[in-house]
N, C-alpha and C positions, 0 to 999 in steps of 0.2 A: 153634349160635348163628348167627343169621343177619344181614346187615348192619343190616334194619331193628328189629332187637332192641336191635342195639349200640348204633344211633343214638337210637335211647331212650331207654337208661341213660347215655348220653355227654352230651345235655340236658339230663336229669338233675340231673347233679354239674357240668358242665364249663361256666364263665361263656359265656354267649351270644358273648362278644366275639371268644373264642377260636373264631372257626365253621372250619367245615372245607367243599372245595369240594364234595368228593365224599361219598354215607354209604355209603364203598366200605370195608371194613375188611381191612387187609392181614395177609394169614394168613405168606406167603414172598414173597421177590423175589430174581431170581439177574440178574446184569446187567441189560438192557436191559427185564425181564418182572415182571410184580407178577403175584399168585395172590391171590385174598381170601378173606374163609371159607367162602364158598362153593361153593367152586372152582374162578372165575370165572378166565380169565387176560386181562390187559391187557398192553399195549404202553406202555410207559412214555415219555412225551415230555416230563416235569417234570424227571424226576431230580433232586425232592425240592428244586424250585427252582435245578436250577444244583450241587447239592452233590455230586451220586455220579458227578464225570465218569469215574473209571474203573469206574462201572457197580456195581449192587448184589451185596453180598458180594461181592467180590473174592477169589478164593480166598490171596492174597499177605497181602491186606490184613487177612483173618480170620486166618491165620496168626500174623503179627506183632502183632496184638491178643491175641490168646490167649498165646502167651508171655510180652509182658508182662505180664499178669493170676497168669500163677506166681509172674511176682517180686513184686510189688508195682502195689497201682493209684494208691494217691495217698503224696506225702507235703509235697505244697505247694512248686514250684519256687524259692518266697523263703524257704524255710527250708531243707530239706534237696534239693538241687536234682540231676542227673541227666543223664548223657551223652546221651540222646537229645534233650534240648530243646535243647544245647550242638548237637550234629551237624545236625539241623534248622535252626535260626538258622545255622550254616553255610552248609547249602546254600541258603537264603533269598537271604542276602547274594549269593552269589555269583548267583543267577539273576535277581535283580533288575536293572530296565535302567540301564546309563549305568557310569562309571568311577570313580565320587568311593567311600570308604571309607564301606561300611554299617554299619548295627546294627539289631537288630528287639530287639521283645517279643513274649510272647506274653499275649492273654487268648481270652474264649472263643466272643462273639458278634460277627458284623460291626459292629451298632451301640458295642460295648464299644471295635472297633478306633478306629472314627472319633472316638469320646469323646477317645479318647487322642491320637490324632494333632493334633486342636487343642490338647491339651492342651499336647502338646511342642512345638509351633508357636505359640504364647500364652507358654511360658514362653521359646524360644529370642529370639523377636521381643520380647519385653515389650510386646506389643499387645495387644486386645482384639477387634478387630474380623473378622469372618468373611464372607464369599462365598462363596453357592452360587446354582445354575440352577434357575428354572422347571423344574418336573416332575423333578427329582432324588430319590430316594430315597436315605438314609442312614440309617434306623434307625426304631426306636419307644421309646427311652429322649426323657426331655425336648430335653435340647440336640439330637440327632438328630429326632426329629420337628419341632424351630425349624431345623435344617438342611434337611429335605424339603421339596418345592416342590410337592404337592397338598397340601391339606386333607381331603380325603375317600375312605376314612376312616382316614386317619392319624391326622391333628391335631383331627378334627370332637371336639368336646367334651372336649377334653383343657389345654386354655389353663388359665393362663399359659404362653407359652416361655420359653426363655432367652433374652436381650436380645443385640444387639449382632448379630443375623444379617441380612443382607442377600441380597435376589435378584435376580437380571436374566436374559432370556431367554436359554434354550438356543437354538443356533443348531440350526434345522431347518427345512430346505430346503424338506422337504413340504407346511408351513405357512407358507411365505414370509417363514420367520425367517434373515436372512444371517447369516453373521460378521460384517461389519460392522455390524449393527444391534446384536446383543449386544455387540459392543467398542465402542462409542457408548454403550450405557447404562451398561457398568462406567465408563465417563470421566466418563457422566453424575451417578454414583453419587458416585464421586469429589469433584465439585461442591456437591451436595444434600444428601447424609446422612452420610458421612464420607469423611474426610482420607485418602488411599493411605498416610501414614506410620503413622497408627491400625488400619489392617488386617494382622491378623497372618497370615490365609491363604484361599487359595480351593480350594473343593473342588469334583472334578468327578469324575463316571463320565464314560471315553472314548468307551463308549455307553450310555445311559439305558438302566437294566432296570426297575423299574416304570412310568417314563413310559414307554416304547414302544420301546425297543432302536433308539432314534434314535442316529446315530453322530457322534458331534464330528469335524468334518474334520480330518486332520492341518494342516493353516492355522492353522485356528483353537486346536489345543494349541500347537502354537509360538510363537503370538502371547501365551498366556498367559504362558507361558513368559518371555519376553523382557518383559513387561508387571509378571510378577513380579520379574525381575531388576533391571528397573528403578526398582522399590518398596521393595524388602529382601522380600516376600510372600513366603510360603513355598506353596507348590504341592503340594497334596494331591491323588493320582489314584487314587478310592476303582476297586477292581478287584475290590471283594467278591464281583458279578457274573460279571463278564467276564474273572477270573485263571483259571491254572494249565491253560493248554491251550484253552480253551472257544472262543478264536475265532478260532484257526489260529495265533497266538502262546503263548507259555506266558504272557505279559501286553500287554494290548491296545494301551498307549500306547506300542508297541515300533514300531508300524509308522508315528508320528508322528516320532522320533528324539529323544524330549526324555528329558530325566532329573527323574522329580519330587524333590521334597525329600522327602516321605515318601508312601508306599503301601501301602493298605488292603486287606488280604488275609483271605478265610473263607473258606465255601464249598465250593469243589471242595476244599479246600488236604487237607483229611484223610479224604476216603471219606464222610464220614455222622457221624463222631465230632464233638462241641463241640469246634473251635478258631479262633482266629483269629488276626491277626499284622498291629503296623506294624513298613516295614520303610525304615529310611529313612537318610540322609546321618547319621555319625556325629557331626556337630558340632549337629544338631540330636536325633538321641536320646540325646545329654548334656547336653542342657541341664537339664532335670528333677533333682530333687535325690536322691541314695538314701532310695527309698521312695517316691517319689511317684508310680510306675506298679505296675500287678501286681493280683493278685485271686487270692482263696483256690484257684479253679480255673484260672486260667489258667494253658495249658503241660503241660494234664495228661498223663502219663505216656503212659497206657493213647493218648491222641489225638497224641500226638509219632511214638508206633511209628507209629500209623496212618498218619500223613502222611509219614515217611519211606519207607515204601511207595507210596502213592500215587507219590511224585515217583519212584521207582523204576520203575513201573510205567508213567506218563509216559512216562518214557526212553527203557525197554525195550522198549516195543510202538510208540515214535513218536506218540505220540496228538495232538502237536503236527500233525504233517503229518497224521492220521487225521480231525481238524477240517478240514481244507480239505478232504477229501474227500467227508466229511457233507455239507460245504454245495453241493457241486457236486450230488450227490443229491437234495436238497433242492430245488436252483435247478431242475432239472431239472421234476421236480413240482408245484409250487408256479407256475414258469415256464407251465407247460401250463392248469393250473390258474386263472391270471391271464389267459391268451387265452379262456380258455372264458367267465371269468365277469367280464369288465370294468368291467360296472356295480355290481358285488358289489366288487371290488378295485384297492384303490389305489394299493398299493404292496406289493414282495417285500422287505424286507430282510433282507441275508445277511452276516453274519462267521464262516466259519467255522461250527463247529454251535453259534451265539448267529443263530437264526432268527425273523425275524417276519413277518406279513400283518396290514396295514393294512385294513381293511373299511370300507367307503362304502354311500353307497345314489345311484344314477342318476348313478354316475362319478364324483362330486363329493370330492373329497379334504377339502372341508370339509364335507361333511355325516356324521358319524360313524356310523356302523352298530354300535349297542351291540345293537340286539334280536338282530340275527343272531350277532355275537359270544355273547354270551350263549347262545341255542341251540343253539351248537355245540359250546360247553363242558359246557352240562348233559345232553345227548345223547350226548357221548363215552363211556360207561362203556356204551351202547347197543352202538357198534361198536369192543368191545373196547381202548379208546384210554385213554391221561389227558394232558390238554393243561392249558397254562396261557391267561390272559388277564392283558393289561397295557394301558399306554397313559395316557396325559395325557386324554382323550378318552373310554377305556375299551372301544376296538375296535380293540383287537389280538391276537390271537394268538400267542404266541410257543412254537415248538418249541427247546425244551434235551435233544436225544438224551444220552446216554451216547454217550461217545468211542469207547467198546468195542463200541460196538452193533454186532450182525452187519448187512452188506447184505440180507441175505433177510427180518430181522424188519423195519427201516428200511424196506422196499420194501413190506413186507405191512403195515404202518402210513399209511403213506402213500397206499395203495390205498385202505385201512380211510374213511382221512380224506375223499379226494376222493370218494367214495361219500356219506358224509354230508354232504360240502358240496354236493355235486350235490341229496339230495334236501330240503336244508332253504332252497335259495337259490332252489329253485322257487315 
């Protein structure tokens, strides 16, 4: 069977909406490498969006999946419930950032996390009202897509939202957005459309992953911070993206010193398995009444082992300090890459291995270079690569290696790339 076979019967059956970037079909993948059915091998720089940060199949974390699967796969954590999701909400609590006594749930997708997080921050506050940024992504459920800050194509023909969401620019430097100008428009807000004592919480990525792995200044979370404090707000710091290792922290608003009130965890958290987790100050995940949080699947068994592994594996290989390493590689390349092609690029941005390039045309940081971005996306399965594409703008590129990646595949990827970017920016 051949990619363009699959790709046939996949249009087929499979709604238009649900498209896929590549009609690359994955036969294996063993860390850092995909194989397709054809027997093509890639270099993998998605990592399935941020999810497989200790890399595909993990031999620990197939391990610990397959055991659990002897004993049992489901039997629903709110009825008959199970020492792994008990030992996981363990170690949650305790790696989460700041001092105050936690508590987490579990369910199973990042937007399911954020649903709930307002949820328990609306019932702790007895407020209504919510705060998010320009170009933020938080999900594709209703109240998450009225959380997201593009339209397109999130929200494009999906209206009504849920009411009561408010936005104001992310502060980004690139585009001559201060922290003060975004902290003027929340005071602004304040004024205009609702009351600070009616806001039950604002929610933020530390760095934007579908708008463009833009990074909120530690300034500017402090100030929320202290802005929340001084409202009763409760502070939500979605980390769906950028947790459990991904950008030389095991969580990113670590390097700002604040402590949110509750925190949105997916993603990396269990290998490739559905799950997800808030994990947040105990006097706000008790507010909620028994029963008002939870889902048939959340907390699943078989995704508890998984993610106790992962964090195991975390640990054990360092993959915290293995991210700052990434990105030093990265800068390296990328760095050379930016001398060469100036008028092509506007900006490196680096956290760790949470990687992006900003694309222009004739230097101009406002002029967006979506045709090149584009091109280079759909060319990558040419030179053995899979990249992603983000951005407020939609000319960005962001590399999410695997933590585990060897230097020699990283290196021969990176080769791979600056080869393609050389002959497409001609």
């Amino acid at each position: 069977m051949t990619n363009q076979q699959l790709q046939q019967r996949k249009q087929a059956v499979i709604a238009r909406g649900q498209g896929n970037i590549y009609p690359v079909y994955v036969e294996r993948a063993l860390n850092s490498e995909i194989w397709d059915v054809e027997g093509k091998r890639y270099i993998d720089f998605g990592t399935g969006i941020a999810v497989c940060n200790t890399g595909h199949s993990h031999p620990k974390v197939v391990e610990a999946v397959k055991q659990q699967l002897d004993k049992f796969s489901h039997t629903c954590v709110m009825v008959n419930p199970y020492e792994s999701a008990v030992a996981l909400a363990e170690k949650l609590v305790k790696l989460a950032p700041g001092e105050s006594e936690k508590k987490a749930i579990f369910v199973t997708t990042g937007a399911e996390a954020v649903e709930n997080a307002v949820k328990i921050a609306r019932a702790k506050t007895g407020r209504r009202g919510v705060i998010a940024f320009n170009g933020g992504f938080h999900g594709r459920t209703n109240l998450t897509m009225a959380l997201t800050g593009k339209i397109s194509p999130y929200k494009h023909l999906f209206g009504p939202f849920a009411g009561e969401i408010y936005h104001v620019p992310f502060p980004m430097l690139a585009h001559g957005v201060s922290c003060e100008q975004s902290l003027k428009a929340i005071q602004n807000l304040f004024k205009v459309d609702i009351a600070p004592q009616d806001v039950a919480a604002m929610i933020i990525e530390p760095i934007q992953g579908e708008g463009g792995f833009y990074p909120a200044p530690a300034s500017f979370l402090q100030a929320l911070r202290d802005l929340c404090d001084e409202h009763g707000i409760a502070l939500i710091v979605d980390e769906i993206q950028s947790g459990f290792g991904r950008t030389g922290k095991m969580f990113c608003h670590e390097d700002a010193g604040i402590e949110a009130d509750l925190i949105t965890m997916a993603k990396g958290i269990a290998g490739g398995f559905p799950l997800s987790a808030v994990v947040g100050k105990s006097e706000f995940m008790d507010a909620p009444l028994p029963g008002g949080l939870g889902g048939t699947y959340g907390g699943s068994p078989i995704a508890c082992a998984a993610a106790l592994a992962v964090l195991d594996q975390i640990e054990q290989q360092q993959l915290v300090a293995r991210a700052q390493h990434i990105g030093e590689r990265f800068e390296h390349y990328l760095g050379q890459l930016k001398g060469d092609f100036p008028q092509h690029i506007s900006e490196v941005r680096i956290a760790g291995a949470m990687i992006a390039i900003e694309l222009c045309k004739d230097g101009d940081p406002e002029q967006a270079n979506t045709q090149l971005t584009q091109a280079l996306i759909a060319n990558a399965p040419d030179y053995g690569l899979v990249l992603l594409a983000c951005g407020f703008y939609g000319n960005v590129l962001r590399f999410l290696p695997a933590l585990t990646i060897e230097d020699e595949i990283l290196d021969e990827g990176m080769q791979q790339f600056a080869k393609m970017f050389a002959a497409l920016a001609q």
